[in-house]
C-alpha positions as CSV (number, residue, x, y, z in Angstrom):
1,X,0.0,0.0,0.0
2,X,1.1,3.4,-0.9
3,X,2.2,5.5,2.3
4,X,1.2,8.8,0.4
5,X,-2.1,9.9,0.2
6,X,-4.6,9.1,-3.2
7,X,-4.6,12.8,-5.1
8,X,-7.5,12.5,-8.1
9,X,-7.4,15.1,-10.8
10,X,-10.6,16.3,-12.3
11,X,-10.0,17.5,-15.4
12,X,-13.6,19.4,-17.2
13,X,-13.5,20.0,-20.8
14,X,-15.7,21.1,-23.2
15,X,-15.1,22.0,-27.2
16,X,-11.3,22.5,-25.7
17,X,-9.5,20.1,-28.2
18,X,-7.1,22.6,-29.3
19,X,-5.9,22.4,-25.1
20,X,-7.1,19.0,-23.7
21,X,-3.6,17.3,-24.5
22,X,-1.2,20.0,-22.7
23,X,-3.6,19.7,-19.9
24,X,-4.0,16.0,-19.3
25,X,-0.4,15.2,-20.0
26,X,0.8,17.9,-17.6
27,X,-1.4,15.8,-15.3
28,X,0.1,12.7,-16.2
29,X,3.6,13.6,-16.6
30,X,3.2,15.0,-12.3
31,X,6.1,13.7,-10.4
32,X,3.6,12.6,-7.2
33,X,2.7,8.7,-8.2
34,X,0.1,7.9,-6.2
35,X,-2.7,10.0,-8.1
36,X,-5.8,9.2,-10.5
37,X,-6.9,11.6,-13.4
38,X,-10.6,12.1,-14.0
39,X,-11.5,13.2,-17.8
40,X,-14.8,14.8,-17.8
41,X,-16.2,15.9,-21.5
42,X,-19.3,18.0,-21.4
43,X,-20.4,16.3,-24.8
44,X,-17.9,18.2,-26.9
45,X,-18.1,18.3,-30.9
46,X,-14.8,18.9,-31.6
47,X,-11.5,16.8,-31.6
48,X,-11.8,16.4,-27.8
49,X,-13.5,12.5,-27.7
50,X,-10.4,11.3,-29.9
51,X,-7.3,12.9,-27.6
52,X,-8.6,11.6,-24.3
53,X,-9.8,7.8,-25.8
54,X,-6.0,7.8,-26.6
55,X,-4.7,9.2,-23.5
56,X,-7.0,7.2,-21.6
57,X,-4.9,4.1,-22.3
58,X,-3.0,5.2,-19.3
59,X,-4.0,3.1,-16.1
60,X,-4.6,6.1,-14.2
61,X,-7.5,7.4,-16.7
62,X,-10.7,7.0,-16.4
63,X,-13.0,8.7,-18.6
64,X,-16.6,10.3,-18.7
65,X,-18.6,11.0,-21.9
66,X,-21.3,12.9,-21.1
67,X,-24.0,12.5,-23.4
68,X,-25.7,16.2,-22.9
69,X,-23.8,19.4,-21.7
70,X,-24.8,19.5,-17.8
71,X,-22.8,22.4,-17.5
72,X,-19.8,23.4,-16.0
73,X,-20.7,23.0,-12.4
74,X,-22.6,20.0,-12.9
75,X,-19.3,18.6,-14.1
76,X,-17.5,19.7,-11.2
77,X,-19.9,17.7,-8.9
78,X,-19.8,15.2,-11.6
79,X,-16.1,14.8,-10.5
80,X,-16.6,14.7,-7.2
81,X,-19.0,11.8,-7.0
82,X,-16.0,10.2,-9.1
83,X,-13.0,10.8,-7.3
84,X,-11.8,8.0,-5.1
85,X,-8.8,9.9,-3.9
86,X,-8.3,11.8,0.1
87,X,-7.5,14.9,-2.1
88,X,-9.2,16.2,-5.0
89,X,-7.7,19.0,-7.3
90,X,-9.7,20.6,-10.6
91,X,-8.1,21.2,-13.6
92,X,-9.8,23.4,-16.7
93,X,-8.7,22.0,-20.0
94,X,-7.1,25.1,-21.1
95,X,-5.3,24.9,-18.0
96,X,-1.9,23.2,-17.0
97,X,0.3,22.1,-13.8
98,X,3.9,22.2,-13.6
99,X,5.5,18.5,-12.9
100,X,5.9,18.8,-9.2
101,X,2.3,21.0,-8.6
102,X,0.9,17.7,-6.8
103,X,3.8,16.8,-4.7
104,X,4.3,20.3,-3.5
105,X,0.9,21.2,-2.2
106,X,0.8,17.6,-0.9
107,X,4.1,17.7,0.8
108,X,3.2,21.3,2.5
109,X,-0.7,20.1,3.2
110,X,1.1,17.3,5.2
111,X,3.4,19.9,6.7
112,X,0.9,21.7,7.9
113,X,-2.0,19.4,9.1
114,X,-3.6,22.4,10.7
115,X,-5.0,23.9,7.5
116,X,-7.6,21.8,5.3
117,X,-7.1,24.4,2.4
118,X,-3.8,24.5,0.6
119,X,-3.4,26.8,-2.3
120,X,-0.6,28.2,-4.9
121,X,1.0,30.7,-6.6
122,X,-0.5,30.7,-10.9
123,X,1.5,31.6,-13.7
124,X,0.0,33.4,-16.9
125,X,0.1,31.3,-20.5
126,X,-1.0,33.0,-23.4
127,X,-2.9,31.1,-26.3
128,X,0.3,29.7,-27.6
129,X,1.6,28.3,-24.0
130,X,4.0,31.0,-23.9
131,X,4.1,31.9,-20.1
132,X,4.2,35.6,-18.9
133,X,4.2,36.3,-15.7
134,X,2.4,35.5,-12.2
135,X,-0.8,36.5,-11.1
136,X,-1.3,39.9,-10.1
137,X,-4.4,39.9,-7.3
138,X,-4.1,42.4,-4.2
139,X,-5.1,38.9,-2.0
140,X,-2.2,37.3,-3.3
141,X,1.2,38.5,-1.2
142,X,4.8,37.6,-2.1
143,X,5.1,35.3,1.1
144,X,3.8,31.5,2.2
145,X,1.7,31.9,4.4
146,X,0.1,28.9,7.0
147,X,-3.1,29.8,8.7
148,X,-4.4,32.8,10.8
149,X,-5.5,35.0,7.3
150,X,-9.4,36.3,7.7
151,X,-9.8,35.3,4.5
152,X,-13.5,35.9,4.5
153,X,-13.2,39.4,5.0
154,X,-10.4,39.6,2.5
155,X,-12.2,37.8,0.1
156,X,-15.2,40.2,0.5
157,X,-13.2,42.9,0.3
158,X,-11.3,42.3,-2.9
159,X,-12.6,39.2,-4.2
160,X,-11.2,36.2,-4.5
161,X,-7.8,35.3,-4.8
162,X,-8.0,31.5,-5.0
163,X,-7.2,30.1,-8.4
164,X,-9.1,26.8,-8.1
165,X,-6.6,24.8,-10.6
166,X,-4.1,25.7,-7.3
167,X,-6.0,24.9,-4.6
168,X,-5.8,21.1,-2.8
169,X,-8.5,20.1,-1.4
170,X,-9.5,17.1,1.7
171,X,-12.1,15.4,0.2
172,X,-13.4,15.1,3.7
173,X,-14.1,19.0,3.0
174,X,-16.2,18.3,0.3
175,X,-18.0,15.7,2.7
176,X,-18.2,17.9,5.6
177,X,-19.8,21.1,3.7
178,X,-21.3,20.1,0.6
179,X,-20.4,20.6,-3.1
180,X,-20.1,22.8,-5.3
181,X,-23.2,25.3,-5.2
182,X,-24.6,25.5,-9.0
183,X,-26.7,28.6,-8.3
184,X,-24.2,30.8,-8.0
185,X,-22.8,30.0,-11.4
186,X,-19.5,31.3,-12.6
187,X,-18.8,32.5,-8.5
188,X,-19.3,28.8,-7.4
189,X,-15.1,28.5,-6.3
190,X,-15.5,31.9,-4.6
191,X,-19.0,30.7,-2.7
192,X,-16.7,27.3,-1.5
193,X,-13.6,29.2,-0.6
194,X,-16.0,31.2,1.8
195,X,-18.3,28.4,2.8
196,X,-14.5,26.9,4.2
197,X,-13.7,30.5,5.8
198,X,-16.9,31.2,7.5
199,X,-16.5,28.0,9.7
200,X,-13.3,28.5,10.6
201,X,-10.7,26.3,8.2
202,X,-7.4,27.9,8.1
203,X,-5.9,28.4,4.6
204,X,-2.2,27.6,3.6
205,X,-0.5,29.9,0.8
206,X,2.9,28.2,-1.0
207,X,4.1,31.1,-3.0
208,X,5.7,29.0,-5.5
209,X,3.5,29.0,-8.3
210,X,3.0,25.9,-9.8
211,X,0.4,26.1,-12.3
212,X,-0.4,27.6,-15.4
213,X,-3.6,29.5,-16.2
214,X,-4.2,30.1,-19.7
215,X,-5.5,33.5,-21.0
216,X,-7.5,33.3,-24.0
217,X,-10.3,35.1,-25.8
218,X,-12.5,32.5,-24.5
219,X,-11.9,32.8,-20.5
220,X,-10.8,36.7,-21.1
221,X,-14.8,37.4,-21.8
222,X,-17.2,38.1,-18.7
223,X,-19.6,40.6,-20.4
224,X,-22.3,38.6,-20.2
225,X,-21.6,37.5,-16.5
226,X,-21.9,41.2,-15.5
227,X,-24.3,42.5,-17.8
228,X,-26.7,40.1,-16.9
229,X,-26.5,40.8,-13.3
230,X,-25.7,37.6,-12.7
231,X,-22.4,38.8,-11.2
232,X,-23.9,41.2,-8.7
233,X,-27.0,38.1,-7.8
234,X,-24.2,36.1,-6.8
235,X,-22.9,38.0,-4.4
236,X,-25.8,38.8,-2.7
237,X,-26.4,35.1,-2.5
238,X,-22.9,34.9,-1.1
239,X,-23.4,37.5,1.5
240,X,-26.6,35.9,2.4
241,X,-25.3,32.6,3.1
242,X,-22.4,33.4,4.9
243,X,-22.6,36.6,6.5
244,X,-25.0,36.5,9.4
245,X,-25.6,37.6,13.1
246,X,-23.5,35.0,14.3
247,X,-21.0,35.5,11.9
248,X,-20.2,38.9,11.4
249,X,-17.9,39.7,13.6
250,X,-15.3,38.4,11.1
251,X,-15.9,41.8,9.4
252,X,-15.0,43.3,12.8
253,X,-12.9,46.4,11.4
254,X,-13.1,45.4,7.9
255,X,-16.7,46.0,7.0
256,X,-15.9,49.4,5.4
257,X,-14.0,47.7,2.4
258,X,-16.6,45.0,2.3
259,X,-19.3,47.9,1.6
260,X,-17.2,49.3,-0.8
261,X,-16.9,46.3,-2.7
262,X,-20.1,45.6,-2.4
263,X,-21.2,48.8,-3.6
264,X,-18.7,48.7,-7.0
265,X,-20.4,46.0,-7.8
266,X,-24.1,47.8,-7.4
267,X,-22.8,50.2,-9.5
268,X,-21.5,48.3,-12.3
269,X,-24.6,46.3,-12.5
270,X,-26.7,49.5,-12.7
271,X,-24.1,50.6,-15.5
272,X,-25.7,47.5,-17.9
273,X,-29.8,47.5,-18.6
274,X,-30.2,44.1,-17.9
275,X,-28.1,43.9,-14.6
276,X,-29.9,47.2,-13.5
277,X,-33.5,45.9,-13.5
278,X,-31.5,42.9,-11.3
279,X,-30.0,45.4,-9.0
280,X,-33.7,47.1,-8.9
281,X,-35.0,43.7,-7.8
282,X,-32.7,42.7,-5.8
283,X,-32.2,46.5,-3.2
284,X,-34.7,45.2,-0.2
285,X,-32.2,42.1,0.2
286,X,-29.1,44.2,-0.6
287,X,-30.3,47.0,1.9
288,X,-30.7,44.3,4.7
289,X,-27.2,43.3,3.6
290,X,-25.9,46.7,4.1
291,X,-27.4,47.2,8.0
292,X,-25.7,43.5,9.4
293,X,-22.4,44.6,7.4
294,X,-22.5,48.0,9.1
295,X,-22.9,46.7,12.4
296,X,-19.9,44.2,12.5
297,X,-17.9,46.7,14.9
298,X,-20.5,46.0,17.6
299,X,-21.1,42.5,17.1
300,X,-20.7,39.3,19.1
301,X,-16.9,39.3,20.7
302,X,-14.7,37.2,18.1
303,X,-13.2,33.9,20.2
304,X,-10.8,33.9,22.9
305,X,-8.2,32.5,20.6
306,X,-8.1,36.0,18.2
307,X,-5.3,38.3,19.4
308,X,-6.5,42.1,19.9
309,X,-3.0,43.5,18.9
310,X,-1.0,42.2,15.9
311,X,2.6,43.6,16.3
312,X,4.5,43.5,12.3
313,X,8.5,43.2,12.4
314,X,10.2,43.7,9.0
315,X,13.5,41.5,9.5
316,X,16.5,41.2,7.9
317,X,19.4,39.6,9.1
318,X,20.6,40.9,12.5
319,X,19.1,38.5,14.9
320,X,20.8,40.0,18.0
321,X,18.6,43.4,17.1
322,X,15.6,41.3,16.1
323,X,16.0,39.5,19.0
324,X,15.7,42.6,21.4
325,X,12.8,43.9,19.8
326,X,10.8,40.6,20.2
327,X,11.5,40.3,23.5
328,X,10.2,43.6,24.3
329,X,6.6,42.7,23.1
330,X,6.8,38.9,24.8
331,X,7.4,41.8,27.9
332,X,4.1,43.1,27.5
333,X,1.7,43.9,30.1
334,X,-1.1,42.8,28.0
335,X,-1.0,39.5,26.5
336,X,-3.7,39.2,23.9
337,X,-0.9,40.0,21.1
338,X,0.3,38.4,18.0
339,X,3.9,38.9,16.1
340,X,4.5,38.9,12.2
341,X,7.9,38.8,11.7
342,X,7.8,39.3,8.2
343,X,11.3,38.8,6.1
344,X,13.3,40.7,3.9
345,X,17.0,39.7,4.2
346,X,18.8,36.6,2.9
347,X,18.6,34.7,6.1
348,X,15.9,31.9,6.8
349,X,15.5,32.9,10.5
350,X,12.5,30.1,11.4
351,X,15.0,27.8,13.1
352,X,16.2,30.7,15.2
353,X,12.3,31.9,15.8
354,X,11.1,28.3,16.4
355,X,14.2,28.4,19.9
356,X,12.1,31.4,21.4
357,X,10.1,30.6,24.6
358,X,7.2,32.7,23.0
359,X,7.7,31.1,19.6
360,X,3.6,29.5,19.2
361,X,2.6,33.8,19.2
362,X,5.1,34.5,16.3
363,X,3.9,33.9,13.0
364,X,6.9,34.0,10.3
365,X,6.7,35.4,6.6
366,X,9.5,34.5,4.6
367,X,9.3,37.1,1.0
368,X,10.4,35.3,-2.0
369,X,12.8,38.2,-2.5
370,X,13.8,41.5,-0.5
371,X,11.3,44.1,-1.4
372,X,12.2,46.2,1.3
373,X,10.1,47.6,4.4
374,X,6.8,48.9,2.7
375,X,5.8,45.6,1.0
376,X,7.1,43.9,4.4
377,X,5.0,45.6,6.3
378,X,1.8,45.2,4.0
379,X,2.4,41.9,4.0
380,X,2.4,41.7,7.3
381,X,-0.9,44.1,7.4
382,X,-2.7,41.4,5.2
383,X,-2.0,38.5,7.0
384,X,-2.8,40.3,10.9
385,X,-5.7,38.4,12.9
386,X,-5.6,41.5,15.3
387,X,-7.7,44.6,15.2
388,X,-5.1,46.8,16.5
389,X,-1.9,46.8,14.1
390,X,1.2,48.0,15.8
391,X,4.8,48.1,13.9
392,X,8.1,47.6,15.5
393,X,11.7,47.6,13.3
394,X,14.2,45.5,14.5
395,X,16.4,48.0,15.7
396,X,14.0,49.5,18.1
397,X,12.0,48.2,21.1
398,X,8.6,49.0,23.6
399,X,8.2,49.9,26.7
400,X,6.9,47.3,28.2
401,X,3.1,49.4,28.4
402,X,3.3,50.6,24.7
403,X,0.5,47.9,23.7
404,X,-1.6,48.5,26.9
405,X,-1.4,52.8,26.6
406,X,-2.2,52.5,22.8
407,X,-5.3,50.0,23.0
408,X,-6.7,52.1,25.9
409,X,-6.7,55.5,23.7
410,X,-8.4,53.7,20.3
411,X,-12.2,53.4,19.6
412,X,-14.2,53.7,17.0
413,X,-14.2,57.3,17.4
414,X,-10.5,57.4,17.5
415,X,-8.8,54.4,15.7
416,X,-5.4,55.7,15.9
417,X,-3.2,56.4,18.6
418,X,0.3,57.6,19.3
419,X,2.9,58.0,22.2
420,X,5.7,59.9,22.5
421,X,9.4,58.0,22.0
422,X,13.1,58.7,23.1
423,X,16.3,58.4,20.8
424,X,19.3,56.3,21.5
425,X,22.4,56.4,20.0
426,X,24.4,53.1,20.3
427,X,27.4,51.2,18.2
428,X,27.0,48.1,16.5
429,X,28.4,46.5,13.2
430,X,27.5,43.1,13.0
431,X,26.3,40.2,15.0
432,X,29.8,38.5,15.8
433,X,30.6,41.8,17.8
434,X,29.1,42.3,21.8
435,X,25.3,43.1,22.0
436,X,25.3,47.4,21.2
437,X,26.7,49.8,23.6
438,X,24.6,52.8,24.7
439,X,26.0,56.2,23.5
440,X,23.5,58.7,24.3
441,X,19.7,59.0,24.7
442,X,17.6,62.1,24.0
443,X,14.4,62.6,25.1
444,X,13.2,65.1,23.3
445,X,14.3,64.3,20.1
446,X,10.6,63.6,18.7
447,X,8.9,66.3,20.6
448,X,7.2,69.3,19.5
449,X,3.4,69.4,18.7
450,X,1.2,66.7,17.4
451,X,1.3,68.5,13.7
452,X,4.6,68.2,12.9
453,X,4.0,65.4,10.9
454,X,2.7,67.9,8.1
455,X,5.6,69.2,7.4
456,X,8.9,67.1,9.0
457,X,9.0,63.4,9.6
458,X,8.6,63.7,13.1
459,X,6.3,60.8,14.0
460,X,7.9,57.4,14.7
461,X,6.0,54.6,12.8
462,X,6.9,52.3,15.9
463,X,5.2,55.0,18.3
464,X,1.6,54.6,16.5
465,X,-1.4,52.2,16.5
466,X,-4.3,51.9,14.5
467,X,-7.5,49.8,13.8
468,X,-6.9,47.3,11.3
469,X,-10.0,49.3,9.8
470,X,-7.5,52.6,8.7
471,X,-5.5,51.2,5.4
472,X,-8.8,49.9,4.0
473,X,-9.6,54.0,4.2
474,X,-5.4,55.8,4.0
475,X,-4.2,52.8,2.0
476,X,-1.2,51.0,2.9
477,X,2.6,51.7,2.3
478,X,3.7,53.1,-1.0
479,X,6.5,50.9,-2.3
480,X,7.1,53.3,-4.6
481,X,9.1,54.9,-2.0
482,X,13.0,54.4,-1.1
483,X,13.0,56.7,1.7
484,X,9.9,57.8,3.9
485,X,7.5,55.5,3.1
486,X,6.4,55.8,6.7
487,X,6.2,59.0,6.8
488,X,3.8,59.2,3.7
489,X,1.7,56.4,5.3
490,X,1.0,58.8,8.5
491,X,0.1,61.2,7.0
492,X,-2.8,59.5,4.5
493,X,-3.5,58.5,7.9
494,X,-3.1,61.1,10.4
495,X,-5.4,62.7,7.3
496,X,-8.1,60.2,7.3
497,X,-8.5,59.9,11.6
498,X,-6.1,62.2,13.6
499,X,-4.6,60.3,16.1
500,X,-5.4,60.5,20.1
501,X,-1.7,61.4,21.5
502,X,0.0,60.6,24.7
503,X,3.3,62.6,25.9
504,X,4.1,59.1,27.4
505,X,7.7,57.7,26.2
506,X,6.7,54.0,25.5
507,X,9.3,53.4,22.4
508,X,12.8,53.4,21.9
509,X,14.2,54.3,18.6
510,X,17.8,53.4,18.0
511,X,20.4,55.2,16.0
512,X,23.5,53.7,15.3
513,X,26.9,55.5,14.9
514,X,27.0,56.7,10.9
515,X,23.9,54.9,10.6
516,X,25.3,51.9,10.4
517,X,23.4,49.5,8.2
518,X,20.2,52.0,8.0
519,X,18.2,52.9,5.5
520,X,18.7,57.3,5.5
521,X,22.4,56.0,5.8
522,X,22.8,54.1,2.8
523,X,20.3,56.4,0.7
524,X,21.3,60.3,2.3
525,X,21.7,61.5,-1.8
526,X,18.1,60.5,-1.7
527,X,17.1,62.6,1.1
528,X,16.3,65.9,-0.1
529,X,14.2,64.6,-3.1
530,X,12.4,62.3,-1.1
531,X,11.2,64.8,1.2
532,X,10.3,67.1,-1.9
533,X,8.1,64.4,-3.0
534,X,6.3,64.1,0.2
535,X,5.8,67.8,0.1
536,X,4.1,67.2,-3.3
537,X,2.2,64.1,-2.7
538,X,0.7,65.9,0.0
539,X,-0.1,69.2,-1.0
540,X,-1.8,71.7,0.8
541,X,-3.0,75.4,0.8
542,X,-2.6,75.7,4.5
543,X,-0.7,79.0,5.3
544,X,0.9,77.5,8.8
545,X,1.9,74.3,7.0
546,X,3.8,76.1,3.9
547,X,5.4,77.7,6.3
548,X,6.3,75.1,8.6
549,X,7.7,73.4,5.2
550,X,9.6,76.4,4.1
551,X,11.2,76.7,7.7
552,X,12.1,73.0,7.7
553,X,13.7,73.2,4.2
554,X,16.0,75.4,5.5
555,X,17.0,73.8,8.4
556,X,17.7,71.0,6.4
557,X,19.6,72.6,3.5
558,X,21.8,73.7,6.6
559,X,22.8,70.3,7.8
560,X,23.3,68.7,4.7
561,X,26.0,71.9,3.6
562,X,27.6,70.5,6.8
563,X,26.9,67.0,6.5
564,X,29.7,64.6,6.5
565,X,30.9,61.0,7.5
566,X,32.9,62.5,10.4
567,X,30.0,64.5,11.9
568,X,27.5,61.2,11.6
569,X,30.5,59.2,13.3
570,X,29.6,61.0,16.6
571,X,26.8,60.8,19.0
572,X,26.3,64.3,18.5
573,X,25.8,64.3,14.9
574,X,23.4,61.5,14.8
575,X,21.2,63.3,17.5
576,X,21.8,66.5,15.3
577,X,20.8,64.5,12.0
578,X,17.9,62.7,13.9
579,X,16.3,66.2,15.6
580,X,16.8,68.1,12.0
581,X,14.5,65.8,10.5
582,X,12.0,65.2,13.3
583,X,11.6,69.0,12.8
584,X,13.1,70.2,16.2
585,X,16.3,72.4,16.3
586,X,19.4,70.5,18.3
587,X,19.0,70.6,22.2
């Protein structure tokens, strides 16, 4: 008997001659050996019946001629009844797998027996099999992820980001919850994937992509889908079903975004005749849908098991620094927190995070590549369970109240908070050397009015909190930006909801002798222009404020005239360097 687990392929296909081989050998030709491959034809009248009776010669073929089209979903099911294997997988017939797509999912469902849905990353074909590129989807982030996504509110919000040719299922799943749901027709795999989320199953991401999903004039076409209405019907039948008293508290601080989505798609429908006298019919259910979405924040208290806080890292590769600033939040005098360390250096550090006494609260994101600090931190921002979203970089470290003062100052009426922080100034080069030594601390350093942040980057990102609400309204960090991406996220939103402030110190932020391994210290040509840019991305008519900016221009065109390695080498010039752009003068 085979020790690894029975994987059947369903493979639909109908009038898809032209693909069917590619597909079914891709199938066949899977390095995993322990699978069956289901040929479904939907009574095609093309070349179709002749390529699969002579790839059905294989002993791991069985095929089904169906004598009438029974549609697409009807297939599907079809399949299901089939399949004889403990995992199922559905593959189009314009669709192909890379050789290993079976035994990698399978190998990191196994991994990972605490998730019953395992998904992949998809690769674009064109018509000719060339491939392109990778999906672009906002769900889909450049990390592997295991568990702890709300992926029904994601998938309200921005639809789904599932590509079903990808996704692994149990067939104990399919047992458990049903099959395919044939009145929601060309949103059935979106109506499963949240059927799964609603009741809890936890969702594995491998960012490898392993499939290829063809695009083609005829999968590119969903006019008809949309002008129908048939798009907009089901999603109200999707909201129906799964979004209910007892259940909406999974759109606890996301509900905004699921509105929004909800009303694109009322508006796109009204756009077509058709869909509009659907959307007509249809606004007494959707207005019911619109009160139970809008009252998610006072729902029902989500389980014990959901952390309040969610605390993102961005990591690189110095694990003595990384290691401080985790141990400051395992310090915490609340414990209903969660950690994304969230990767982007060359260094796998799960072997040193799995050694850490807190390691079962630490959830680890290893990027595919180093994209730097804003995609780090939306990553991490995707992927938080909490409905508080802190952000500590490795260098620095909280008090150990940061969490508790935050939380206590945020509400509905004021999602975002901030504290006040002090600067230190230590030495450190790498981690063969003692842990840093203490130079100097300044206390003041980021003091000076709660406005500042208009016109200086004076605001430590570690020193704010927010709902997890916010970025679905400011947006979330601009990649686009080398330098000051925090900056430009505060101030969408510090724009959107002015944060409640404490004078309260409850954040250290660490400068390091010629700012040693930094980012301003390996990009200070970039400075200048970078704050120019935030000046125009954020434009303003505001008298005080242009004048604030002109002031600060100044007092920065002074220190970089006298700006050199020797002056950053000393405390003094660091704390001189750090005040100038906070917008304070030097103490």
């Amino acid at each position: 008997m085979p020790t690894s687990p029975l994987v059947s392929i369903v493979i639909t296909s109908y009038n898809y001659g032209k693909y069917l081989r590619f597909a079914i050998e891709s199938a066949l030709s899977q390095d995993y050996a322990n699978l069956e491959v289901l040929i479904l034809d939907n009574a095609s009248t093309d070349e179709s019946h002749e390529i699969i009776r002579e790839l059905a010669a294989d002993p791991r073929v069985r095929a089904h001629f169906h004598a009438s089209n029974i549609g697409p979903l009807a297939n599907h099911n079809f399949g299901l009844q089939m399949a004889r294997g403990d995992y199922l997988l559905f593959l189009s017939a314009d669709d192909a797998f890379l050789p290993h797509h079976v035994s990698r999912l399978v190998a990191f469902a196994r991994a990972h027996p605490e998730c019953e849905v395992v998904y992949s990353d998809i690769l674009f074909m064109d018509d000719a099999g060339r491939v392109s590129r990778r999906v672009t989807h906002p769900g889909i982030v450049p990390a592997s992820y295991v568990g702890g996504r709300n992926e029904l509110a994601d998938m309200l919000s921005i639809g789904p980001y599932l590509c079903l040719p990808g996704v692994l299922v149990p067939r104990a799943l399919f047992d458990t919850f049903g099959p395919f749901d044939e009145a929601v027709a060309q949103a059935a795999d979106f109506e499963l994937y949240c059927r799964w989320a609603v009741a809890g199953k936890q969702f594995a991401f491998t960012d490898e992509a392993t499939v290829l999903y063809r695009m083609h004039p005829g999968n590119l076409s969903r006019h008809s889908f949309i002008s129908s209405g048939q798009q907009l019907l089901s999603y109200v039948i999707i909201l129906e079903k799964h979004v209910r008293p007892d259940t909406v508290w999974q759109l606890r601080g996301r509900w905004r975004t699921v509105l929004r989505e909800f009303q694109n798609r009322i508006a796109v429908a009204r756009s077509h005749p058709e869909a509009g006298v659907r959307a007509t019919e249809l606004a007494p259910r959707m207005q019911a849908l619109v009160s139970l979405i809008s009252s998610a924040d006072a729902a029902v208290a989500p389980p014990a098991d959901v952390p309040r806080f969610s605390v993102v890292i961005p990591a690189t590769d110095r694990v003595r620094l990384l290691d401080r600033a985790l141990a400051s939040v395992a310090e915490q005098t609340v414990s209903d927190w969660e950690i994304l360390v969230v990767s982007d250096g060359d260094m796998d550090l799960q072997a040193f995070l799995d050694g850490l006494a807190f390691a079962g609260r630490i959830r680890y994101l290893r990027q595919r590549t180093k994209y730097g600090p804003a995609v780090a931190r939306n990553t991490g921002v995707r992927l938080a369970r909490g409905n508080i979203i802190a952000y500590l970089d490795e260098d620095n470290w909280f008090e150990a109240h940061h969490l508790e003062t935050l939380g206590n100052l945020i509400d509905a009426d004021h999602p975002v908070a901030m504290s006040s922080a002090r600067l230190l100034v230590e030495t450190y080069s790498n981690e063969l050397l003692p842990a840093p030594a203490t130079l100097y601390v300044d206390e003041g350093a980021f003091d000076g009015g709660s406005m500042r942040w208009t016109f200086a980057n004076a605001v430590p990102l570690n020193a704010v909190a927010h709902l997890r609400g916010c970025v679905d309204v400011s947006g979330l960090f601009n990649p686009d930006y080398t330098l000051f991406e925090d900056w430009d996220f505060l101030v969408r939103l510090f724009t959107a909801s002015p944060p409640v402030t404490t004078a309260e110190r409850t954040v250290t932020i660490s400068q390091r002798l010629s700012l040693h391994e930094q980012y301003a210290g390996a990009h200070m040509h970039a400075l200048g222009p970078s704050i120019n840019r935030i000046y125009q991305s954020h434009a303003t008519k505001d008298e005080s404020t242009l004048a604030a900016r002109h002031e600060q221009a100044q007092r920065l065109s002074g220190l970089f005239a006298r700006l050199t390695p020797q002056l950053l080498a000393t405390p003094a010039g660091v704390v001189e360097f750090t005040r100038a752009l906070a917008g304070n003068p030097l103490s």
